[in-house]
C-alpha positions in Angstrom: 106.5 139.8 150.9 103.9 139.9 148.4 104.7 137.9 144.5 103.9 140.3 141.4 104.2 138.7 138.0 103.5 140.5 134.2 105.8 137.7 132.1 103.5 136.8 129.4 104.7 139.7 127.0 108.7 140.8 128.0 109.9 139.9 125.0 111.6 141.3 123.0 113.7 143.6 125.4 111.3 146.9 124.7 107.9 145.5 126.4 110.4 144.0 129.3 111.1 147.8 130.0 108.2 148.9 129.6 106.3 146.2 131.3 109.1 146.8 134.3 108.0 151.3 134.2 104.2 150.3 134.3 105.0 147.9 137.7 107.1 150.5 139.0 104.2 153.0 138.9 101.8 150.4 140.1 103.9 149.5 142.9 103.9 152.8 144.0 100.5 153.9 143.6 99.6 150.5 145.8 102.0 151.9 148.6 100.5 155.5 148.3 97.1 153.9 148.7 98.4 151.7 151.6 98.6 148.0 150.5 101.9 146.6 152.2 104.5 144.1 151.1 104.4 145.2 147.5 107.4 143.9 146.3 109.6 146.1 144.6 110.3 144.1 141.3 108.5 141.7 139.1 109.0 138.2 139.9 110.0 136.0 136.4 107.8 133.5 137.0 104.5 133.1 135.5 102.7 132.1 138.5 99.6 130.3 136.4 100.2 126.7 138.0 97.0 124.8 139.3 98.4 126.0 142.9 98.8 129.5 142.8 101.4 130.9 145.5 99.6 132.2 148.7 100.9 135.3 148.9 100.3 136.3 145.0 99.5 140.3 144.7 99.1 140.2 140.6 99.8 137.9 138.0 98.8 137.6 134.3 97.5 134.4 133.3 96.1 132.7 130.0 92.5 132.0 129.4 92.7 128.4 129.4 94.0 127.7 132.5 91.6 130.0 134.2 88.6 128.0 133.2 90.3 124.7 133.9 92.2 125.0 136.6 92.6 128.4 138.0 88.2 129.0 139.2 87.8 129.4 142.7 91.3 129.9 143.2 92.2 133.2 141.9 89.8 136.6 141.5 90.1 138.5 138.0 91.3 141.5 138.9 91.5 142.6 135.0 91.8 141.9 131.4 93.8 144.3 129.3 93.0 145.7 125.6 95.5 145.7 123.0 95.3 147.6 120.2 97.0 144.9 117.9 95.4 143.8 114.9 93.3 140.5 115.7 92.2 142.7 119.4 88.5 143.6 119.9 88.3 145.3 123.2 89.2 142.6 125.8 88.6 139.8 123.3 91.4 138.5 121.3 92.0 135.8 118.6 95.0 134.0 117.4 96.7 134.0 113.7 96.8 130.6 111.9 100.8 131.5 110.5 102.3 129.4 107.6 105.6 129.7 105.6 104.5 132.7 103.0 105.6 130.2 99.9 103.3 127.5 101.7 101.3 126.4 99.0 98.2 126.8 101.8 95.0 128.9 101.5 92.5 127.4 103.9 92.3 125.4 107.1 91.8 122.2 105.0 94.7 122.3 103.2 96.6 121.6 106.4 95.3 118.5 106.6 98.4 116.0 106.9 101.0 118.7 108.0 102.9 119.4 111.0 101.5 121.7 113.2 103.4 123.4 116.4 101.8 124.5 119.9 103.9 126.2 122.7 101.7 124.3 125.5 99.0 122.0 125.6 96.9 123.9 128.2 97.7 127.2 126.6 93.9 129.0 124.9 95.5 130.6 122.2 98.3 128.3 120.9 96.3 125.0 121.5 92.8 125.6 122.7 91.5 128.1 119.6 93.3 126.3 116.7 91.6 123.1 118.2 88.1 124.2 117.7 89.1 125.5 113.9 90.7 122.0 113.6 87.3 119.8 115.1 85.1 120.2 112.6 87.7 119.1 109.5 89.2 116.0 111.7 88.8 112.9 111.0 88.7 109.9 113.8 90.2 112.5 116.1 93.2 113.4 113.7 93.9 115.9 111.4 97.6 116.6 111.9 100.7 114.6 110.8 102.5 115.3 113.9 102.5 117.9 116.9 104.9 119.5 118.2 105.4 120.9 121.5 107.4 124.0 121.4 107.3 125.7 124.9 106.3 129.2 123.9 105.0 131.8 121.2 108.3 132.8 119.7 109.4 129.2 119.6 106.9 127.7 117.4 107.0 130.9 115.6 110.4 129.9 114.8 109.4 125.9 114.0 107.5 127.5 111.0 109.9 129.9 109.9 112.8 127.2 110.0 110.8 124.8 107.9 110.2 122.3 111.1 106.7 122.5 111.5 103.9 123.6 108.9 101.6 125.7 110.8 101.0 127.6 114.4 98.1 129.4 115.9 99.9 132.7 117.1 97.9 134.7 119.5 97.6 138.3 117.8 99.2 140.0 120.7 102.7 138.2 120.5 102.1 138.2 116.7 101.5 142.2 117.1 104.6 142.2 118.9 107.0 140.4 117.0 106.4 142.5 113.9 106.8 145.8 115.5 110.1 145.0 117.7 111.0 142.0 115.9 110.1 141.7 112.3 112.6 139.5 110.7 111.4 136.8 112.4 107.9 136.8 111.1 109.6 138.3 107.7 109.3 135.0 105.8 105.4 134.1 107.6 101.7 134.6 106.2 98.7 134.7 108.2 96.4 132.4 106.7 93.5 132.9 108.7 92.2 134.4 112.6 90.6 131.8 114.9 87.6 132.3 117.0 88.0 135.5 119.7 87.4 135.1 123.3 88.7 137.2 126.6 92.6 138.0 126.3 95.1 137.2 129.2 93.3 138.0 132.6 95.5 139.7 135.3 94.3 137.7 138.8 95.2 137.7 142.8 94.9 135.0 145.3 91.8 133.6 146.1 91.4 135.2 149.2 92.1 138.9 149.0 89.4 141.3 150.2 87.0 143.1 148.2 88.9 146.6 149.2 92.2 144.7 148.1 90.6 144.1 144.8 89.1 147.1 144.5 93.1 148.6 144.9 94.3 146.7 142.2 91.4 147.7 139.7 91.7 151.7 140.9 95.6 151.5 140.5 95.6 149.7 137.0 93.0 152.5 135.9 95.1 155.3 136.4 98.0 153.8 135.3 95.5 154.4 131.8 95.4 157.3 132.3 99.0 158.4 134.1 100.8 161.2 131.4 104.1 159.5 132.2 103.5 156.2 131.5 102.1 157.2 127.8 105.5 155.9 126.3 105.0 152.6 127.7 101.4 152.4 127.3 102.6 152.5 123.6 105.6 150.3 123.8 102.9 147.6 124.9 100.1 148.7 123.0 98.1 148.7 125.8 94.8 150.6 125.7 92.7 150.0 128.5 91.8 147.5 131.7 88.7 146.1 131.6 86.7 144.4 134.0 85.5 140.8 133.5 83.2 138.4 135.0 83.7 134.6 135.8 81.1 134.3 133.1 82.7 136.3 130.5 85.4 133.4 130.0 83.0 130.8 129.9 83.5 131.0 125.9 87.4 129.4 126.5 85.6 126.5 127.9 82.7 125.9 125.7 85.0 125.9 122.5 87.1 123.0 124.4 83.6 121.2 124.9 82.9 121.8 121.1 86.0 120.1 120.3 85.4 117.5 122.4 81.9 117.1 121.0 83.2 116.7 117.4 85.5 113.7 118.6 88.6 116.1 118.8 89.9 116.5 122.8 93.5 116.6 121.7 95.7 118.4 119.0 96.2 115.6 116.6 
């Protein structure tokens, strides 16, 4: 059986039921069309490692990774647009939040704090507020610690509770937490928007067909336009699929190199 995977925005519990009615019509639109072994739920598991499984059908996966790990491995099936704040098509950008009594207005006025990430290979939460850091650091610091907090929500939550200082917030979770979940960002401030590149690319194995590809592109387009799933579509702000080159998401990369150019590889 095939491995399906859409676990980068399930929470909270609205976009997991939502998320579960748009594989559902997926799932059967593949089977109409005559792709076999699509599993009938969503596995849990991201499915983003350096290895991705062999018998991977779909998977959503962060920009970051692609570029650095994921090239050669995968195919881009497609990117999806959000209609959050912060979304520009299929490019997106991350919030900068702080407490809202942070005495804080600019980037340089975190110099010295304590800044939260949810993963060090992660574009939005690590990658993006690196390249706003690079040019303000200093011997390759800038930070007074760095925290590791595993997820979105969580370092959401390290700001909010006072134990970190600052988090880059990509605008989609951001988006999402104020709509279904707004008492946790209640007592947060944006202070500024990074840099945009290409959003969360949906991928396959490296070796499916052209004609398995070109499945998975035809199905996620009328799932667009599919009257039922307009209650979903909403629920997850979802707008559109588009379709993205290799060199689209060469941008993720070449603001990693810029850091690195500046003296800057690491959040520090």
């Amino acid at each position: 059986m095939r491995i399906a995977s859409l676990a980068m925005y399930v929470s909270p519990q609205p976009l997991a039921a939502a998320t579960a009615t748009l594989w559902a019509f997926l799932r059967d639109d593949l089977r109409r069309e005559g792709l076999t072994d699509v599993p009938d739920r969503l596995d849990a598991v991201l499915h983003h490692a350096d290895a991705p499984h062999p018998a991977l059908l779909l998977a959503q996966t962060c920009g970051y990774p692609y570029v650095r790990h994921l090239r050669g491995k995968v195919r881009l099936a497609a990117t999806p647009v959000y209609g959050h704040p912060g979304c520009d098509g299929p490019d997106m950008c991350s919030f900068v939040i702080v407490r809202a009594n942070a005495p804080v207005r600019s980037l340089e006025d975190l110099r010295g704090t304590r800044a939260a990430i949810n993963d060090p290979i992660s574009n939005s939460g690590t990658n993006l507020l690196r390249a706003a850091i690079a040019p303000r650091s200093r011997n390759g610091r800038f930070f007074s610690s760095v925290a590791e907090t595993g997820s979105h929500l969580a370092s959401i939550d390290a700001v909010a509770s006072g134990t970190a200082d600052v988090a880059a917030i990509d605008c989609v979770t951001y988006g999402n937490t104020q709509r279904f979940d707004p008492e946790r960002v209640a007592g947060l401030r944006v202070l500024t928007a990074t840099a945009s590149t290409p959003g969360l690319p949906l991928v396959t194995r490296g070796d499916a067909s052209d004609d398995e590809l070109l499945l998975l592109r035809s199905s996620l387009g009328r799932a667009i336009t599919e009257p039922h799933l307009a209650e979903a579509r909403a629920v997850l702000s979802l707008k559109d699929f588009a379709v993205l080159s290799d060199a689209d998401y060469e941008p993720v990369a070449e603001l990693a190199r810029f850091a690195h150019r500046l003296g800057y590889p690491e959040i520090a």
